[in-house]
C-alpha positions as CSV (number, residue, x, y, z in Angstrom):
1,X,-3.0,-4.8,1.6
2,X,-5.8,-4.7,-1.0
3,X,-5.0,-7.0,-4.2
4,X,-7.9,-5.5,-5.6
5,X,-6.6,-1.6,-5.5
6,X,-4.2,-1.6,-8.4
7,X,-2.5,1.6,-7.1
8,X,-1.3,2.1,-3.5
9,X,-2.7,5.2,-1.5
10,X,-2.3,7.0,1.4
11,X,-5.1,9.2,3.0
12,X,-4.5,13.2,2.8
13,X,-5.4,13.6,6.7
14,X,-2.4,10.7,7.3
15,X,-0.1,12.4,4.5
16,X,-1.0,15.5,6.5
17,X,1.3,14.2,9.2
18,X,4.5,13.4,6.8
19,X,7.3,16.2,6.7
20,X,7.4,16.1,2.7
21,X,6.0,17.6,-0.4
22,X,4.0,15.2,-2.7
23,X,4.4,15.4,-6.4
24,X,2.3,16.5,-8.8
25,X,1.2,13.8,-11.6
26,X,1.5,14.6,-15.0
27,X,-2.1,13.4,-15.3
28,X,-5.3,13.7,-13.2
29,X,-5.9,10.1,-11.8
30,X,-9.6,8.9,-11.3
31,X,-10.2,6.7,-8.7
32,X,-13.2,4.6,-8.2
33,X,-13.9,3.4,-5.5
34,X,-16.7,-0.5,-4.5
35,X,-19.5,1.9,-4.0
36,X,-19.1,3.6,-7.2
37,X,-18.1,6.9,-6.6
38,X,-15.1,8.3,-8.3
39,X,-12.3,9.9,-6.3
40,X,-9.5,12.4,-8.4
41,X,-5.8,13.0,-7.6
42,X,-2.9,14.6,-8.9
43,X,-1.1,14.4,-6.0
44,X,1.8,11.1,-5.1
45,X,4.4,10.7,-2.1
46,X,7.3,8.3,-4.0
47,X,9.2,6.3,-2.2
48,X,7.7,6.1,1.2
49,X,9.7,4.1,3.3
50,X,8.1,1.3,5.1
51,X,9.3,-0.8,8.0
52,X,8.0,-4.7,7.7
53,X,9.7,-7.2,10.2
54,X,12.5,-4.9,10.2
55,X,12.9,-5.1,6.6
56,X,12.8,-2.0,5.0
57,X,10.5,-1.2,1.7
58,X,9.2,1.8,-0.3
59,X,6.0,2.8,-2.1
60,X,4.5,5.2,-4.2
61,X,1.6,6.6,-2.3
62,X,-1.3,8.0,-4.4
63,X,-2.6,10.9,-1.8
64,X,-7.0,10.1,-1.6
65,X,-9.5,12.0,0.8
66,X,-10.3,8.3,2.0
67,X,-10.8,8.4,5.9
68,X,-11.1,4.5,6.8
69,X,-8.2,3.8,6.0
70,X,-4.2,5.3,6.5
71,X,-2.2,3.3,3.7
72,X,-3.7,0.9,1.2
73,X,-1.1,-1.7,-0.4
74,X,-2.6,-2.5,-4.4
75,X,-1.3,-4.6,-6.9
76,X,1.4,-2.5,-7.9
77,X,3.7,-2.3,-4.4
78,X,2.2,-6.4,-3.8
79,X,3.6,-7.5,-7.5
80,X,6.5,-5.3,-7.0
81,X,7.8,-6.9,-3.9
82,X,6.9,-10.6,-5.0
83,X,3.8,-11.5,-2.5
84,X,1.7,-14.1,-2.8
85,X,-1.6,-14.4,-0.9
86,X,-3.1,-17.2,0.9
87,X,-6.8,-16.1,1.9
88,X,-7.2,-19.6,3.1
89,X,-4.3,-19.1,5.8
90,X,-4.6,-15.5,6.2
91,X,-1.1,-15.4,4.9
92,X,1.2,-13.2,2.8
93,X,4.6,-14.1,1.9
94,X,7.2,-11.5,0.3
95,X,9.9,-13.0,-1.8
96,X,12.1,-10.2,-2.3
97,X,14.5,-9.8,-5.6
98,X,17.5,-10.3,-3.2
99,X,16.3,-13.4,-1.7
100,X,14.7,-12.3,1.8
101,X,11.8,-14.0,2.6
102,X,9.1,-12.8,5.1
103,X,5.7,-13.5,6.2
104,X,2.2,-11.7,7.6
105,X,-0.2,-13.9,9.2
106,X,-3.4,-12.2,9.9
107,X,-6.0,-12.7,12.4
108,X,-9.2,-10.6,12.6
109,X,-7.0,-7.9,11.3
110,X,-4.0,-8.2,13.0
111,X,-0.8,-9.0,11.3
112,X,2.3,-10.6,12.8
113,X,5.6,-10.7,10.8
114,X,6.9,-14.3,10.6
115,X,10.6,-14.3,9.5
């Protein structure tokens, strides 16, 4: 999770490995990135399904040649699903529109769902 990505992505070597088509964008997106390069894509996976303490959610995954990371969550799929972040706890906690509730606590990049 990244609340300073606005968009979510997913890596084209990980899409690779996903038995569906991605769209095409009406637009070309450009992408830049905290060393200051730019990145473009025209290329999104909607609705990829996500498992979270066995609660299921979906995202819109922006496809990047990015190769440090598989999926980044931005602000779009964090504000979507209601989180709120706790850097002091290491904490996120999704209040979803139907009333579930759920937690990640990190630590040293591990999370564990708390429910």
């Amino acid at each position: 999770m990244d609340s300073g990505a606005s968009h979510s992505f997913i890596s084209a070597c990980f899409a690779s490995c996903l038995d569906v088509t991605p769209d095409c964008m009406p637009y070309i997106l450009n992408v830049s990135t905290p060393t200051g390069t730019s990145m473009y894509t025209d290329s999104v996976y909607r609705g990829c399904e996500m498992s979270m303490a066995s609660i299921s959610l979906y995202a819109d995954l922006i496809v990047l040649p990015i190769g440090d990371f598989d999926v980044i969550l931005g602000m779009d799929w964090l504000s979507a699903h209601r989180a709120r972040m706790d850097c002091y706890n290491k904490t996120v906690e999704f209040c979803l529109p139907n009333a579930t509730t759920f937690q990640f606590k990190g630590d040293k990049g591990f999370s564990t769902p708390i429910i």
